[in-house]
N, C-alpha and C positions, 0 to 999 in steps of 0.2 A: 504493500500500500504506500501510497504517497504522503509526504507530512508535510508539516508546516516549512522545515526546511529546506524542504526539496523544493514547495513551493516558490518559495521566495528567491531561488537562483538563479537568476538569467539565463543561466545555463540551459535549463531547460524551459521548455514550452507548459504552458498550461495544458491540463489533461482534457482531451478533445473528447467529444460525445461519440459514441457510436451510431453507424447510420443509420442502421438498422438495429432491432433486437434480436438476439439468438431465435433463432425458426422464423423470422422476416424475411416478405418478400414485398420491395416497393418498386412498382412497376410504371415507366416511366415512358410510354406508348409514344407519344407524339414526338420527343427526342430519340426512342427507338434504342433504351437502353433501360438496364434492371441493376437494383445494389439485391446484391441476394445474401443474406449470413451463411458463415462458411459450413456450419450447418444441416443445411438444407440438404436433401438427397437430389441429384439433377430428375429426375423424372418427375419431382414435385415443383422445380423451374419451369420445364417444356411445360406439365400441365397447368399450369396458371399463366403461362404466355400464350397457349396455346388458345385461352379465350379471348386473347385482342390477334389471331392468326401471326404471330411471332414465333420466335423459337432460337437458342442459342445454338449454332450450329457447333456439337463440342462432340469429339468422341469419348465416351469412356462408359464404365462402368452404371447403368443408368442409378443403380441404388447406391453408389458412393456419395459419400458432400461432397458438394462444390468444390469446399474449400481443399478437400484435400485431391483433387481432380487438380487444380490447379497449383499447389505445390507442387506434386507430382508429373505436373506437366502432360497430360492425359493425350496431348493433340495429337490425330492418328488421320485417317486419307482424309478426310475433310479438309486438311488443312490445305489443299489444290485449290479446291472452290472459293474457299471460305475464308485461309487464314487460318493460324496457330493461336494459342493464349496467348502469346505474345499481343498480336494484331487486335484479337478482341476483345482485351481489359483496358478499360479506363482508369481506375484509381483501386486500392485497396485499402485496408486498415490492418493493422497487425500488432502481434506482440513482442515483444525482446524479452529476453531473457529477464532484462531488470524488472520486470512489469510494466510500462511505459505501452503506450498503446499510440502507433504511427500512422498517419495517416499519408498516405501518397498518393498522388492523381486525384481526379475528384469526380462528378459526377455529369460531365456533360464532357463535348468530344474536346472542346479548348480548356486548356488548363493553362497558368502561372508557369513558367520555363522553371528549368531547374534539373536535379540529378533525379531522373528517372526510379524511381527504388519498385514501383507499379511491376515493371516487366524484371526487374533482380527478383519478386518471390515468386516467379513461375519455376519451377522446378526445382527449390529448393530444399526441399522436402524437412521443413521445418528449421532446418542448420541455422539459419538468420534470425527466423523468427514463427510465429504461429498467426497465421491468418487467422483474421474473426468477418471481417466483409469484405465482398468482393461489387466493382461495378463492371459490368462490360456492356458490351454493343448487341443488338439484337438484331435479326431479319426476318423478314415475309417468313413464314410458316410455306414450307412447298407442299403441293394442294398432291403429287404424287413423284415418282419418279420411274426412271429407263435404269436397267442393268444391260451390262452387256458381254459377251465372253468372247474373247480370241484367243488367239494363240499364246504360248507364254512367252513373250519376249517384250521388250523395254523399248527394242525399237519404235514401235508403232505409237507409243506418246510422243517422244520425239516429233515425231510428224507433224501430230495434232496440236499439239500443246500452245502453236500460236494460230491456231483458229478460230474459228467459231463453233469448231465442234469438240473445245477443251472439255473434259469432263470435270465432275466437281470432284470425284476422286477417281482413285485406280489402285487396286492390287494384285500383286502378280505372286505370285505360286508356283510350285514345279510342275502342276496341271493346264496351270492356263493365265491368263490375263485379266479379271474382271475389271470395270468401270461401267460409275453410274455419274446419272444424269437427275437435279433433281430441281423444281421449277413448276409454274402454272401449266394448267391446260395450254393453249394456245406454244407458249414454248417448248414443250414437250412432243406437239406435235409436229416443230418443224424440225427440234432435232429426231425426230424417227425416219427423216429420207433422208438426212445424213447420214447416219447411225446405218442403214440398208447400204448403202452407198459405199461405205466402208468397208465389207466384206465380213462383218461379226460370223463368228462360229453359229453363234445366237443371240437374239435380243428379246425383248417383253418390257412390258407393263409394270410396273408394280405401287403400292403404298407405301407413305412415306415409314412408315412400321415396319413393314416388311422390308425395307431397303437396310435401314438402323439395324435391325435383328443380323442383315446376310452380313452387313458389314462389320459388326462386335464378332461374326464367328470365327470372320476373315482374318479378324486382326487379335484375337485371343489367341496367349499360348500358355496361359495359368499364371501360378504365382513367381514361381523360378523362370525365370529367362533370359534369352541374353537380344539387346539393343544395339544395333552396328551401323555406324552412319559411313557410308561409303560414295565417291560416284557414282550416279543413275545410271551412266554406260558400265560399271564393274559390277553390279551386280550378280550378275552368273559369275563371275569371275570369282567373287569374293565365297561363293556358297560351294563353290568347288573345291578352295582351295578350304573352306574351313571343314569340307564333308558333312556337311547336315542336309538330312530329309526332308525334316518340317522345318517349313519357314514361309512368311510371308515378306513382302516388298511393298513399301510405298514407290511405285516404277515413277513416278516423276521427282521423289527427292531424293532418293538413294538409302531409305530407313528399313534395313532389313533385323526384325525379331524373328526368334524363333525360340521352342522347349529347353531350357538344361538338361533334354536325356543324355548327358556323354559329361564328364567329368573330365574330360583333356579342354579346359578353357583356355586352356594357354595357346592351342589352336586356333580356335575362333579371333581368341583377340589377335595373335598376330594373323592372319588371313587379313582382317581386317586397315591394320600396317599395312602392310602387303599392297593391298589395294589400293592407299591412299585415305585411309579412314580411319578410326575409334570404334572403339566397344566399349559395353557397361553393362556388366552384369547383376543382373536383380533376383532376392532371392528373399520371398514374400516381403516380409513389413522389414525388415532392417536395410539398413543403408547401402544404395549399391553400390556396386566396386568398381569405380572408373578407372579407364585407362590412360591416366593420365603421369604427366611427370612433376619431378619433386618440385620443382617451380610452382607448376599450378596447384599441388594440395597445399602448396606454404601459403600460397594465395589467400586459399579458400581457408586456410585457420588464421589469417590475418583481418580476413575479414568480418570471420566469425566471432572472435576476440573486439573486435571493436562496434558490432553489435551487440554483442553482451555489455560490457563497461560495468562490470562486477567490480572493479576497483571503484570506479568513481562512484558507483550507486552503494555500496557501502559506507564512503565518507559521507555522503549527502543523506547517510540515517535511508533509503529508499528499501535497502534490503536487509534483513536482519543480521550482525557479522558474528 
């Protein structure tokens, strides 16, 4: 808790209100954006945007919080169409270690310049701080969408990717290629003689539900797995040289996951190298293991250390010593 002393330091800021309450949802239609508490499970977001036809276009878990979707960094093939959490949060609020409750960005698309802290807690997975609300950007609700199947290769985004027939996502597989397409009536219908036109294995119809569902199965590999961000042209390269089975591609950014069934990781992440890329290995709720070097983990405890300020919040009475 804060005291009298704390209060009265220049040093720090007066303690800011939250935007919301724990389980709040204030929804802000005509701006076209939502503060949601971190909280909230997203399928209880889409369904309360979903009666002003909105929706936060975000991949992940539909029963996890928000908040921790966005620590985590959850953005998976949407993010072609749509954008990453990067792209679609506006401001947050958070907590440090000391107790201190930060607010960053704020609640409309212009903010006050300044150090960005908004996009530092996307994938932080709590190290800096603990999210309590999030604001981000919303869109049109799509009334259905297109899947589509070809071949398994990376080539054929390539192609597309600066047209008019970009899909919103795409992943690729060692069976096949899917992308989908997701949009009003009227839109949908003209990319369908696109979409023909292109030579699909096969294409259809589908619901925005049903699109959501193929795609979480697409891009699910459980709790253990490993994350490898390579070039969009090394992908088969990179899956060769690490010898996995399962795996899926985002074929337009190069983000290939796939199961920890094999205990040689020392493979994958150099394949990885190899190819021009990183890996991170996740292994349920504990912290994953990046592949990085001593420079950058000295980094990341340098700046974890000066988001805590356990020194100075002890002089200033803030934490008990």
């Amino acid at each position: 808790m804060l005291n009298s002393a704390a209060m009265s330091d220049e040093t720090f800021r007066k303690p800011c209100e939250p935007w919301v309450t724990p389980g709040g949802i204030e929804c802000h239609t005509a701006d076209m954006t939502v503060a949601v508490a971190a909280d909230v499970k997203l399928k209880s977001v889409q369904s309360r945007l979903a009666e002003f036809d909105q929706w936060i276009p975000i991949d992940g878990n539909p029963d996890d919080p928000i908040g921790t979707l966005g620590e985590r960094n959850s953005s998976g093939p949407l993010r072609l169409g749509y954008g990453a959490w990067r792209d679609l949060l506006l401001g947050c609020q958070f907590r440090i270690a000391t107790g201190e409750r930060i607010t960053a960005g704020g609640r409309t698309m212009k903010n006050v310049a300044g150090y960005d802290l908004t996009k530092f807690m996307v994938g932080q997975r709590g190290i800096f701080g603990r999210v309590e609300t999030i604001v981000t950007r919303t869109y049109l609700r799509p009334v259905g969408a297109i899947a589509a199947r070809f071949e398994p290769s990376d080539k054929w985004i390539g192609k597309v990717i600066a047209t008019p027939l970009r899909p919103r996502w795409a992943v690729m597989t060692s069976q096949a290629l899917w992308c989908g397409w997701l949009d009003d009536a009227i839109t949908l219908n003209f990319y369908e003689g696109l979409i023909a036109a292109a030579g699909p294995l096969e294409f259809f119809r589908r619901s925005l539900e049903e699109d959501i569902e193929h795609r979480a199965k697409l891009w699910s590999h459980g709790e253990e797995y490993f994350r490898a961000s390579v070039p969009p042209a090394r992908i088969e390269q990179f899956v060769k040289l690490a010898e996995v089975t399962e795996w899926s591609a985002d074929a337009a950014f190069g983000i290939v996951i796939g199961p920890l069934v094999t205990t040689d990781t020392d493979r994958i992440t150099l394949a990885a190298r190899t190819t021009g890329g990183n890996c991170t290995l996740f292994r349920g709720d504990s912290q994953p293991i990046w592949d990085s070097s001593p420079e950058e983990r000295r980094i990341i405890s340098q700046l974890s250390d000066a988001f805590s300020r356990k020194d100075r919040a002890e002089e200033l009475g803030i934490l008990q010593a």
